[in-house]
C-alpha positions as CSV (number, residue, x, y, z in Angstrom):
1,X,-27.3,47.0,-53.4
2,X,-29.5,50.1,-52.5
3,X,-31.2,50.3,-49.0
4,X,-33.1,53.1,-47.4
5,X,-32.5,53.1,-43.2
6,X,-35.2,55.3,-41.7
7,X,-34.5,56.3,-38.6
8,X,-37.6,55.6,-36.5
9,X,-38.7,57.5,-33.2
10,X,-41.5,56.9,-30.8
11,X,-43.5,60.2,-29.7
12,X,-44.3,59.1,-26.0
13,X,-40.9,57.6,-25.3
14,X,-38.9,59.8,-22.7
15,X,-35.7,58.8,-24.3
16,X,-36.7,59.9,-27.5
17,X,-36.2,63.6,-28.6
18,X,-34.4,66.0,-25.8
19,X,-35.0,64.6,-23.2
20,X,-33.1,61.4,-23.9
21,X,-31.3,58.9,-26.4
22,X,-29.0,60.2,-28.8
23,X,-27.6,63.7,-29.0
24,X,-27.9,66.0,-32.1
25,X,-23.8,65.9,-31.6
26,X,-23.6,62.2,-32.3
27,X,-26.2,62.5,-35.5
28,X,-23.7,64.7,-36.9
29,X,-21.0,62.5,-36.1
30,X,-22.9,59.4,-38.0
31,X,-23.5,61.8,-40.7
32,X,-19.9,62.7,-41.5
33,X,-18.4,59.2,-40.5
34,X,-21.0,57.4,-42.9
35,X,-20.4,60.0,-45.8
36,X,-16.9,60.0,-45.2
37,X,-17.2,56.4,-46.0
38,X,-18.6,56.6,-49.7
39,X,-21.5,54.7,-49.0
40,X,-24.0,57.3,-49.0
41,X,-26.2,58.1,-52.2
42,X,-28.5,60.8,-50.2
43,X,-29.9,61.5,-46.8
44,X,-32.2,64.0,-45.4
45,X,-33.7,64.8,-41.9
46,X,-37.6,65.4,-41.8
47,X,-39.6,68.3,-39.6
48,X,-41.2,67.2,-36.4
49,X,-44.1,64.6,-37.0
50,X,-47.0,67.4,-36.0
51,X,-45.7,69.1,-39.4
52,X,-47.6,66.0,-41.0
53,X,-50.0,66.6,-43.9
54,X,-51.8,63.2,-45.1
55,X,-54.3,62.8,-48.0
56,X,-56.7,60.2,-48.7
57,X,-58.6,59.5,-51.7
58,X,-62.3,58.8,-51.8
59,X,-64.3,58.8,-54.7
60,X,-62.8,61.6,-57.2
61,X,-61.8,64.0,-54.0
62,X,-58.5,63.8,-52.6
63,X,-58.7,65.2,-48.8
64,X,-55.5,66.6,-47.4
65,X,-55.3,67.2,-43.6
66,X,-52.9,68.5,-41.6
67,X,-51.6,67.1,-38.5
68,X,-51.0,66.0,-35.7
69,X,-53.0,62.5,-36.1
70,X,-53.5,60.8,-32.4
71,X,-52.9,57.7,-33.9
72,X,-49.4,58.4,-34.9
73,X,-47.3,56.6,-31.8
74,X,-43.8,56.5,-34.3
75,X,-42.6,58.7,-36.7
76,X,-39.7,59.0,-39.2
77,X,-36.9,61.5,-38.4
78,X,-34.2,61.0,-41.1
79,X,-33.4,58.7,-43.7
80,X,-30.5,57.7,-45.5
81,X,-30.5,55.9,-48.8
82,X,-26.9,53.8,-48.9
83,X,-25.1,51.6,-51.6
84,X,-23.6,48.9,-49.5
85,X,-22.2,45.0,-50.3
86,X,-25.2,43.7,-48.9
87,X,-28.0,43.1,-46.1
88,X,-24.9,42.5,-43.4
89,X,-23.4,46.0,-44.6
90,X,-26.7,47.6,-44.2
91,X,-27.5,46.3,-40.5
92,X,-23.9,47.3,-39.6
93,X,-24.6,50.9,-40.9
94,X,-28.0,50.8,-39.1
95,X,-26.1,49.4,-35.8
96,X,-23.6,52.3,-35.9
97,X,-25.9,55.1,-36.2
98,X,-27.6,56.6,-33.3
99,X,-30.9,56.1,-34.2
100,X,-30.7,52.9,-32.7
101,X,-30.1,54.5,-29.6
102,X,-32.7,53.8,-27.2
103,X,-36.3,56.0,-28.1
104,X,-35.6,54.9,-31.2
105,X,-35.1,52.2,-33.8
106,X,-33.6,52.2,-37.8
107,X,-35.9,50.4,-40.3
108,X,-33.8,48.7,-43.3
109,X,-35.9,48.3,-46.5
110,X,-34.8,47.4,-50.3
111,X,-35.0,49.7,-52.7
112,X,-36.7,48.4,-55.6
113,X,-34.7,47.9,-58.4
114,X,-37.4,49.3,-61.0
């Protein structure tokens, strides 16, 4: 089965970014230890959150605006899309990796099978 883990962060967490949690050295150690491993169907790392550009439809306009949005409090750094077992797999993957380090946090969603 097909999940996506997105690797979450929190913008006004210390730990979070450089000044704490996980090290750009132990991403890249996940990275090769959970490719290594076959499990991997694509992953990708995103730019920093105030690179944002949202759009909202209203009537026949579509508005794009560019960020950063003070609303956003978390933001998603990286995502990998995996082919595991099942759910146990998943959360073991998501476990492993350092996004779960603290400042941060790894979603686990499906993907839909359409």
């Amino acid at each position: 089965m097909k999940y996506a883990l997105l690797l979450m962060g929190h913008v006004d967490d210390p730990a979070c970014g450089e000044e704490g949690g996980a090290t750009p050295e132990e991403f890249f150690a996940f990275d090769q230890e959970i490719t290594e491993a076959g499990v991997v169907v694509s992953s990708f790392a995103l730019e920093d959150e105030r690179a944002v550009v949202h759009t909202n439809g209203t009537g026949e306009r579509v508005v794009a605006s560019s960020g950063p949005f003070a609303e956003v409090r978390e933001f998603v750094g990286g995502v990998y899309v995996i082919d595991v077992a099942d759910i146990d797999e998943a959360i073991e993957w998501a476990r492993r990796s350092p996004g779960s380090a603290p400042g941060g946090h790894v979603e686990i969603r499906p993907l839909a099978p359409y």
